[in-house]
N, C-alpha and C positions, 0 to 999 in steps of 0.2 A: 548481676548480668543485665545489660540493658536491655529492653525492648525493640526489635525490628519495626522500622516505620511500616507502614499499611500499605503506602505508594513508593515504587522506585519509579523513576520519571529518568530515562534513559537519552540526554540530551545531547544530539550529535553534534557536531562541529565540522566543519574543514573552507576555509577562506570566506568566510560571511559576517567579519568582524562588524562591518556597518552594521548590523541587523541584531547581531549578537546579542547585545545589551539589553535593549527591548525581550526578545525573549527571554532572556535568564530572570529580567524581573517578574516578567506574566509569570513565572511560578512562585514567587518572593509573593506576589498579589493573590494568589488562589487562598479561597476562603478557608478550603479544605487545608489542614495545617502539618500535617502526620506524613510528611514524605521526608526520602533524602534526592538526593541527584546524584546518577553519575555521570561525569562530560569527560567522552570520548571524541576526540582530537584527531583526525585523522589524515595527517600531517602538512595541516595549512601552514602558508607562507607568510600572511599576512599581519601578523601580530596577537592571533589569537589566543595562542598558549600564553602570552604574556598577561594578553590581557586577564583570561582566566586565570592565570596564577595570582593578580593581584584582585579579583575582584571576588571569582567563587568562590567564598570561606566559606559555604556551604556542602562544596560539592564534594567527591570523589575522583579527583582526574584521573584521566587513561590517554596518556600518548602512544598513537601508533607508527613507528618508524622501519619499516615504509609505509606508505600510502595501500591501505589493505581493502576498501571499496565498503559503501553501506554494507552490507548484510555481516559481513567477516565483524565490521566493527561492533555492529548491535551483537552479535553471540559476543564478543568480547567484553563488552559493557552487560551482558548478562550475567558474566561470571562475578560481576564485581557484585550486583542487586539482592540487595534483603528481603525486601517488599514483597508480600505476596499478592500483588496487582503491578503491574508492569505499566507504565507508561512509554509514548515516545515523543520526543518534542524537537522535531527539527530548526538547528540555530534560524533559520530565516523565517522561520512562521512563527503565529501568535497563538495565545489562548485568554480567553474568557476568563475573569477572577472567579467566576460558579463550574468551571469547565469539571474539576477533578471532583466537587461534592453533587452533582449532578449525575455523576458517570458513576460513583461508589454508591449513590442512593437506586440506580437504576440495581446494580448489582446485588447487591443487599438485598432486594425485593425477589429477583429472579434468578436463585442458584441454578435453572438450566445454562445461563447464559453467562457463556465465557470470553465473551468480548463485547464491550459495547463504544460506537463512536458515537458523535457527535454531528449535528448539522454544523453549517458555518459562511464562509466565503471568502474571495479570493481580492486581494489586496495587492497593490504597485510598491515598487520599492519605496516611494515615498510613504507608504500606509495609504494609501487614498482609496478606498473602494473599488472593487474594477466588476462591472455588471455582465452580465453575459457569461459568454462560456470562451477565456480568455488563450485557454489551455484546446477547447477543441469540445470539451464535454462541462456539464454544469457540474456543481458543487455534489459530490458524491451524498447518495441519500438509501436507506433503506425504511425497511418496516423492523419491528423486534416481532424474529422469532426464527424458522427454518427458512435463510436466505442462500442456503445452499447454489440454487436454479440462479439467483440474480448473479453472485457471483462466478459462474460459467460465460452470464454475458460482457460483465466488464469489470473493474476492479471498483466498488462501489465505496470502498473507506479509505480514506484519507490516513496518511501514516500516523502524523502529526493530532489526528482526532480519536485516537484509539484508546482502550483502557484494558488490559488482558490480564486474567488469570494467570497468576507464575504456575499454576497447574497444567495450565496448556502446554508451555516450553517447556515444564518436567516429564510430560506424555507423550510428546511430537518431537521432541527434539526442538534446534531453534531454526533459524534464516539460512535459508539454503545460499551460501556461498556466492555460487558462481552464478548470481543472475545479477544485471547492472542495475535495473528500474523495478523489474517486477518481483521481487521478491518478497515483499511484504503481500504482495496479490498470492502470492500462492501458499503464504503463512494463514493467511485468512481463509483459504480456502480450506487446510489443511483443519484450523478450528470451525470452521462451518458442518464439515463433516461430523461431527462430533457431537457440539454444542449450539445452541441457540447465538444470535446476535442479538445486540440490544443495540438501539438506537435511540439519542436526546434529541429532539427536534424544536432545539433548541439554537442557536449562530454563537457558537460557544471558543469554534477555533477559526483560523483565520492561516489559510496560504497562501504565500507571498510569491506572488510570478515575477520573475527577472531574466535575465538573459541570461543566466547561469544554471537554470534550473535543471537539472539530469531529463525529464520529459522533453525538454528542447533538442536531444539528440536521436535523432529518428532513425539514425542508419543502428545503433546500436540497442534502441527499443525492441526496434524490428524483427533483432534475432533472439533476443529478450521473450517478444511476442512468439517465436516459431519454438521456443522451449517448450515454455508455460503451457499452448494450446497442446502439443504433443504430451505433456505429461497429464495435461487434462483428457484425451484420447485414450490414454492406456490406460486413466482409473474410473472412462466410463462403465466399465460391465458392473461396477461395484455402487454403482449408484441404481442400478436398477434394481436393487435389493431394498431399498431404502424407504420403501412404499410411496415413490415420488410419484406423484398423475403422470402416467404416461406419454400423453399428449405434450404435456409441459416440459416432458425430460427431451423429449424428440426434438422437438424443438430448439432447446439450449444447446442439445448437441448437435446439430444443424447447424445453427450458429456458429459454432465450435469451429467445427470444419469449413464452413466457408471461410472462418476468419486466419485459420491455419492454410487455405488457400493461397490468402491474399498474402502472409508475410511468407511464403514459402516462394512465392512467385518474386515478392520485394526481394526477396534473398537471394536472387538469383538461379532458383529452382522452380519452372514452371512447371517440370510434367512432373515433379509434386507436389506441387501448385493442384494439375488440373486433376491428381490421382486426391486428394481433400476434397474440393469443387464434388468429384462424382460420388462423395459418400455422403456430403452434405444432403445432394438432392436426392439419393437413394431414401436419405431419414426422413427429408421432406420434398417431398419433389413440386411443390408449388410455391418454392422459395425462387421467384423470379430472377433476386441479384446471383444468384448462382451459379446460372446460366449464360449470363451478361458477363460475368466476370470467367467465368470457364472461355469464352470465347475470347476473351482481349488475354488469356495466358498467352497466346498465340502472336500478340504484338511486339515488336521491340520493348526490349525492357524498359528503356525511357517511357517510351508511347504508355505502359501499365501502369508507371510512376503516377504518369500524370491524371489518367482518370481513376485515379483512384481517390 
């Protein structure tokens, strides 16, 4: 009976054939040699099954017909993985040839820690370096250890720079279905609660900003974002258990709600817009934008688009 590789490296696809090639090889390139792949297809137009049929004589393919959305696909392409480390490697981004032996020597050291990414940076469809914060925020970074609190304030790992424990998705269950962008945010959160984060601070993976990217859809982030903050609301009393600093949790969860504010108001729901706003400042009441933004609930909704 043969041996299960070490890594399963879970490599999406859907209309990104320019780009395609380059990544399939960054893993052909990784130093680390003990994985398999499986490319789940999730039912581009543009050639890509073809091309994967003639090119991945490595991988495992998964055609999805119909068009079943990220998260449906990655549980999909889980069922297919051996590996007792999970990777995910979206067709349009890159990775480092040290990326995967860097992330398994992190893990190896610290069995608290049941996910660890990667620093990196964010690249044009040509590959050219793109500086700044291209996307709206910089290149996601943490500390290794209880990033629980960080992750309340924003989605701090990169899909594409992750390296997880298949004991996590054995424990948690996998990707919650029905969210368009955020659902690897609240996969992470889900392992944060649990186990340690590890972080290589290291420029190991590399995402590719294009006009195509799902983050470029803001009307359907939005309600993405009014999910995720509510389902962060209702597993706040359980975080208070968790010997967090105080001060620190109030805080995150302050944040919480004002940010549940703001896409509740984008969503076309101000006075739960401004019923968020007044628990925000109840946690923290010297959160000034709070305030400022409690008062523009009350503007045309275009008018709140725009300062926001």
């Amino acid at each position: 009976m043969s041996k299960s590789p070490r890594v399963s490296i879970l490599l999406t696809c859907y209309n990104h054939l320019a780009y395609l090639p380059l990544a399939y090889q960054g893993v052909l390139d990784q130093t680390w040699t003990d994985w398999e792949i499986v490319a789940i297809d999730d039912g581009s137009t543009d050639g890509t099954r073809d091309w994967l049929r003639a090119h991945a004589d490595r991988a495992t393919l998964v055609f999805n017909d119909p068009n079943l959305g990220t998260y449906a696909s990655l549980n999909r392409a889980l069922e297919h993985a051996s590996g007792d480390l999970i990777a995910i490697l979206n067709d349009d981004d890159l990775w480092a040839p040290q990326k995967l032996a860097r992330q398994i020597d992190l893990l190896d050291k610290h069995p608290k820690v049941g996910l660890v990414h990667t620093d990196g940076g964010f690249i044009d469809g040509n590959g050219d370096t793109i500086e700044g914060s291209p996307l709206g925020f910089a290149f996601p970074r943490t500390e290794t250890g209880d990033v629980l609190l960080d992750l309340l304030y924003a989605n701090k790992i990169i899909a594409s720079a992750a390296l997880v424990r298949r004991e996590c998705f054995d424990r948690l269950g996998g990707f919650n279905p029905g969210y368009f962008g955020s659902g690897d945010w609240e996969m992470w959160l889900r392992v944060a609660e649990q186990w340690e984060v590890g972080f290589c601070p290291e420029p190991l993976t590399y995402y590719r900003v294009h006009g195509a990217n799902a983050s470029h859809k803001l009307e359907r982030i939005w309600k993405d974002d009014q999910m995720l903050r509510e389902w962060i609301r209702d597993r706040a009393a359980g975080y208070a258990d968790r010997g967090l600093e105080p001060d620190r949790l109030r805080a995150a969860l302050a944040h919480n709600e004002a940010c549940l504010g703001t896409v509740r108001t984008l969503n076309g729901d101000p006075a739960g817009g401004r019923e968020a706003y007044l628990r925000s400042i109840k946690l923290r009441p010297g959160r000034w934008k709070s305030y400022l933004r409690l008062a523009a609930t009350f503007l045309p909704k275009g008018a709140f688009r725009r300062i926001m």
